[in-house]
VEXNUVO-486535 format. One record per atom (N, C-alpha, C): x, y, z. Coordinates in pm, whole numbers, plus 50000, padded with zeros to 5 digits. Layout:
<nodes>
- X|Y|Z
...
</nodes>
This chain:
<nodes>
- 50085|49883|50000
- 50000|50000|50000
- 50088|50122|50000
- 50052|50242|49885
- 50122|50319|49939
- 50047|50447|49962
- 50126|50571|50065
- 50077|50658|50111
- 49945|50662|50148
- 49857|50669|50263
- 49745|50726|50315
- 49645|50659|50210
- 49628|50535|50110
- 49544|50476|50093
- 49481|50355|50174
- 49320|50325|50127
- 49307|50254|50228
- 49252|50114|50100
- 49288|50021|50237
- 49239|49854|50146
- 49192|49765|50251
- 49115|49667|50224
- 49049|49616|50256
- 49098|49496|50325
- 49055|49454|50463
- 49094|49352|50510
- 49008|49210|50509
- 49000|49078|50566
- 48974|49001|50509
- 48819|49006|50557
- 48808|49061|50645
- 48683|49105|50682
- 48599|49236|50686
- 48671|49292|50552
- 48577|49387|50461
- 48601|49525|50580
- 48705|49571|50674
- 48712|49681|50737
- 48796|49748|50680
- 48850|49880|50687
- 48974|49977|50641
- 49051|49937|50722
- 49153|49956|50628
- 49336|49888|50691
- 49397|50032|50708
- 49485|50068|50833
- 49538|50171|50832
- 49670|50142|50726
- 49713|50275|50659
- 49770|50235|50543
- 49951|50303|50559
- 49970|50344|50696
- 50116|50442|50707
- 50101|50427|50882
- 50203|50470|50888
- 50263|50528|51033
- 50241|50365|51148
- 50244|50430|51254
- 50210|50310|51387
- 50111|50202|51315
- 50006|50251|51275
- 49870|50136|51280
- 49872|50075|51132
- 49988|50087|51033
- 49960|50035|50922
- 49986|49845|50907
- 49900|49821|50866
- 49842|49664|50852
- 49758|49661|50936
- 49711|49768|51052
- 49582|49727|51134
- 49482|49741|51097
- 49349|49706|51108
- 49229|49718|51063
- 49121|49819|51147
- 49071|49884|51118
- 48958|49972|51203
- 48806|49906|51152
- 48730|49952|51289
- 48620|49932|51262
- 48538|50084|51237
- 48469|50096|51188
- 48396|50285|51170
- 48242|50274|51133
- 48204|50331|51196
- 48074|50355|51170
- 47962|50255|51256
- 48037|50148|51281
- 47927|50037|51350
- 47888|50030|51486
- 47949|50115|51558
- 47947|50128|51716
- 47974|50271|51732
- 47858|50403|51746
- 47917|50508|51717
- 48001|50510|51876
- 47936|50466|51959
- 48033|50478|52132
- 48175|50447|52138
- 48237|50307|52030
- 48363|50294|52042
- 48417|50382|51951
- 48344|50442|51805
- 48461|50521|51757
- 48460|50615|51817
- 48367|50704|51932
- 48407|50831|52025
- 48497|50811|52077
- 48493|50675|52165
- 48625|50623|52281
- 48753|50558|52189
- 48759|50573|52122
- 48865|50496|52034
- 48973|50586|51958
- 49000|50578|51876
- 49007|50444|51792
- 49120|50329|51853
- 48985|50213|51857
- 49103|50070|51853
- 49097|50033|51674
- 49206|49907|51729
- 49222|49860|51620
- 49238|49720|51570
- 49283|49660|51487
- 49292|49478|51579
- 49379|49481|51394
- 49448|49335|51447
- 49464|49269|51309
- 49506|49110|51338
- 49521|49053|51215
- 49527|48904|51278
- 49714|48848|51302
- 49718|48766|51391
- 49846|48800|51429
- 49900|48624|51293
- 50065|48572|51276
- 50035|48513|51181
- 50003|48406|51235
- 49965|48338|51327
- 49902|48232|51391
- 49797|48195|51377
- 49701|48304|51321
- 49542|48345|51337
- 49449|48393|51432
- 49559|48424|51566
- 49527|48498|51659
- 49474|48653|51674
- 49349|48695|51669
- 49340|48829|51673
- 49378|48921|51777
- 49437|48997|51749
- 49518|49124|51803
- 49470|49234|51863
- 49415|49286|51911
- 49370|49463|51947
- 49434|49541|52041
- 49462|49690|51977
- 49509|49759|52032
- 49489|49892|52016
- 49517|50010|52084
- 49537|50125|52084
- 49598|50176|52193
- 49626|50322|52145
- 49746|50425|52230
- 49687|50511|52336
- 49736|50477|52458
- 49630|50588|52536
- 49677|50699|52535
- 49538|50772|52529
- 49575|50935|52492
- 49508|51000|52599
- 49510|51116|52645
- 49472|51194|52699
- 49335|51228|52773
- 49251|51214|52643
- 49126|51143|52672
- 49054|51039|52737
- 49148|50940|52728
- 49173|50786|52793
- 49163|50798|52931
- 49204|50936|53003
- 49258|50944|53144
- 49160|50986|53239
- 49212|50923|53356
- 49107|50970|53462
- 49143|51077|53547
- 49097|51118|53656
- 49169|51238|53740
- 49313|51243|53783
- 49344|51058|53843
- 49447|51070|53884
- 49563|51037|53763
- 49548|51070|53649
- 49648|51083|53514
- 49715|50939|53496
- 49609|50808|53529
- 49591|50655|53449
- 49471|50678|53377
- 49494|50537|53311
- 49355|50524|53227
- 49221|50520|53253
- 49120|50536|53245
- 48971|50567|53291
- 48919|50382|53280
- 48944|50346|53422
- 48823|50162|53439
- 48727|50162|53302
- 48682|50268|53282
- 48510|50233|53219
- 48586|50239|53056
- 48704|50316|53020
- 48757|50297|52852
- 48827|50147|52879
- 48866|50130|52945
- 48933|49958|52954
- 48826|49912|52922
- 48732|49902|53030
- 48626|49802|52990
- 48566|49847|52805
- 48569|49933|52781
- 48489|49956|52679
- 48609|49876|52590
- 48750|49889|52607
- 48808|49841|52489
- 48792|49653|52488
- 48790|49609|52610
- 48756|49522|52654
- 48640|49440|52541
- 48555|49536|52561
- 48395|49489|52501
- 48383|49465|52356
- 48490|49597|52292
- 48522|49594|52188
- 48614|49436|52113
- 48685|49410|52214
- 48793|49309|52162
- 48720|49135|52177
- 48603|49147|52256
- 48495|49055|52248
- 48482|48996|52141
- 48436|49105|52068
- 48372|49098|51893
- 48452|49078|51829
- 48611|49121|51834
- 48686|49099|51738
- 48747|48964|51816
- 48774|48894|51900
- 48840|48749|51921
- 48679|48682|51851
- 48561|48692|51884
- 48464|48631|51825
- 48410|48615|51712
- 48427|48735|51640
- 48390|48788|51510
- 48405|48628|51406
- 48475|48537|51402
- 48490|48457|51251
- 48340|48351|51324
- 48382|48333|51442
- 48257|48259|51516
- 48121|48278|51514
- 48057|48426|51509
- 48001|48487|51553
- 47890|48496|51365
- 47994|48468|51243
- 47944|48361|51167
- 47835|48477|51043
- 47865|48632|51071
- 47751|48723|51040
- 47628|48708|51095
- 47664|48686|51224
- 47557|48715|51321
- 47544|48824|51391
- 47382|48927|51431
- 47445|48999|51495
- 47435|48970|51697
- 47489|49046|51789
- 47492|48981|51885
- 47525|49042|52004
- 47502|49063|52130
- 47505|49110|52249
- 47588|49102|52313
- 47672|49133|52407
- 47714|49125|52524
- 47647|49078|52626
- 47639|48930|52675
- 47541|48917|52775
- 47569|48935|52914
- 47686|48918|52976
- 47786|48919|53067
- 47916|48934|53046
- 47956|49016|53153
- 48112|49069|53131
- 48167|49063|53294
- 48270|48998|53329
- 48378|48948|53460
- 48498|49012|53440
- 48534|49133|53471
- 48700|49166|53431
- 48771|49195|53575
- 48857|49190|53584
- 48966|49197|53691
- 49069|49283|53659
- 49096|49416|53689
- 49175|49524|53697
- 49267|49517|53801
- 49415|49465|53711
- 49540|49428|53764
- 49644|49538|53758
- 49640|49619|53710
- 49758|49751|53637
- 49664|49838|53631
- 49734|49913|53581
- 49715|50080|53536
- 49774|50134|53415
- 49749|50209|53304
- 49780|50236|53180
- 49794|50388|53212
- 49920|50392|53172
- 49989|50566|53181
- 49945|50659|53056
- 49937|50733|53064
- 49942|50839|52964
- 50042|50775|52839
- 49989|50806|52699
- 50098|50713|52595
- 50115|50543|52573
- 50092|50507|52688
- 50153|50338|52663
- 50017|50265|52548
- 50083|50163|52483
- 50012|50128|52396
- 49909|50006|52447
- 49808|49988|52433
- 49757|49886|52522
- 49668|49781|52388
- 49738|49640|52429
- 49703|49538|52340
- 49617|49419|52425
- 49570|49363|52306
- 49459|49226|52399
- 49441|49149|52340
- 49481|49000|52390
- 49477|48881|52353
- 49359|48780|52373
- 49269|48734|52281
- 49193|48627|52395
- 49167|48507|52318
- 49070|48454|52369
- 49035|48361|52286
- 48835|48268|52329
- 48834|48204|52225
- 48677|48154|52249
- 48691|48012|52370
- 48645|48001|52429
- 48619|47927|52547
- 48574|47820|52472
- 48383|47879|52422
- 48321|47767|52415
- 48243|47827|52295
- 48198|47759|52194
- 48103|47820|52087
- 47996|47686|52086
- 47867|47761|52155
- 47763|47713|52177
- 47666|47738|52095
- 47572|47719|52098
- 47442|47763|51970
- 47388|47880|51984
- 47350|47914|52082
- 47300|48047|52079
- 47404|48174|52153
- 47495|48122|52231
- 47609|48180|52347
- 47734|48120|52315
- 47826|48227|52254
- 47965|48241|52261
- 48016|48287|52423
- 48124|48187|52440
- 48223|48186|52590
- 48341|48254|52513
- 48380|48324|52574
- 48491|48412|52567
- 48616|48463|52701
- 48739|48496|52680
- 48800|48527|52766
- 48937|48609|52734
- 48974|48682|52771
- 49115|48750|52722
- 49163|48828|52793
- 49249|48883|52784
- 49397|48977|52877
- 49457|49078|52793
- 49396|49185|52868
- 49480|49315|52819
- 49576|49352|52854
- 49701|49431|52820
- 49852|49407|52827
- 49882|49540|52846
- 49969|49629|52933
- 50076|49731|52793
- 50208|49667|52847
- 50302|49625|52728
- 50378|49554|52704
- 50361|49402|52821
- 50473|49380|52887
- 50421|49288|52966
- 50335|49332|53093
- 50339|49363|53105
- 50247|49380|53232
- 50077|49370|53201
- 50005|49289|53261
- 49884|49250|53272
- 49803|49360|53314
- 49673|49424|53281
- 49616|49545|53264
- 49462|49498|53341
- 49378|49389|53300
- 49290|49307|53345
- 49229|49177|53218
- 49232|49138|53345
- 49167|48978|53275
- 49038|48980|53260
- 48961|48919|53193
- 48842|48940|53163
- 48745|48821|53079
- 48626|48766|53153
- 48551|48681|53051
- 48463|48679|53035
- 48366|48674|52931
- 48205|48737|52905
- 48181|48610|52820
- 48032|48628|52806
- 47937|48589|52691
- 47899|48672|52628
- 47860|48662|52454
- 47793|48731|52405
- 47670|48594|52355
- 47570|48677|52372
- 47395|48611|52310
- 47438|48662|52117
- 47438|48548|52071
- 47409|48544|51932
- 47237|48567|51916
- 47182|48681|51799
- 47080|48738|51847
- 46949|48704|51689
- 47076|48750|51587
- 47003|48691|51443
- 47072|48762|51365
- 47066|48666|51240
- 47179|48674|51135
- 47126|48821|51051
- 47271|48885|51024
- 47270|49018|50938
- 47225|49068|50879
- 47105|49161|50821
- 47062|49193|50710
- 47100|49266|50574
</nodes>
């Protein structure tokens, strides 16, 4: 890719195309709450592991100048959909429960990434679980369901 064009990833999102986030994928337009709190980003790692991340900024922060509990969780919620997303099958689908455990604190700048994976893929309820990072250090653990709700229109 060159310069500030954009292309398509395997799941039909914009690929950032330069700087830090190029080969990552964005999501836009489908959650107007995460692109306010955002932008994250995800891409697939070469394992087939999905990836998400973003840079905390300023915005991100709470009084005492760490990251704000409630944008974790939101990136959290976000990275749900994307470890679930190939599962999830063009379905659309809920958050039914969410368990996270806030281990660290995210400074101003540090880049914060999240790993997870599917537990259990059930018929109507995806099990889920994953760990947010900045670099090594553990940020919170976290495991939800989402309710598969009905397929895409």
């Amino acid at each position: 890719m060159d310069g500030g064009e954009e292309q398509t990833s395997g799941w039909g999102t914009p690929v950032a195309g330069e700087g830090e986030w190029a080969g990552w994928s964005l999501w836009v337009g489908g959650d107007p709450f995460e692109d306010h709190a955002g932008p994250f980003y995800f891409k697939m790692d070469p394992d087939g592991t999905p990836r998400c991340a973003f840079r905390a900024e300023k915005k991100h922060m709470n009084g005492g100048g760490f990251m704000h509990g409630g944008c974790i969780m939101t990136f959290a919620d976000y990275c749900l959909f994307v470890i679930g997303r190939e599962a999830l099958n063009e379905m659309h689908a809920v958050t039914a429960t969410f368990n996270g455990e806030f281990v660290g604190a995210v400074p101003l700048g540090a880049l914060v990434e999240c790993k997870g994976e599917i537990v259990r893929n059930a018929r109507s309820m995806l099990f889920l679980r994953g760990l947010i990072t900045t670099g090594a250090d553990p940020v919170m653990s976290f495991s939800a369901v989402i309710k598969k709700t009905r397929p895409r229109s």
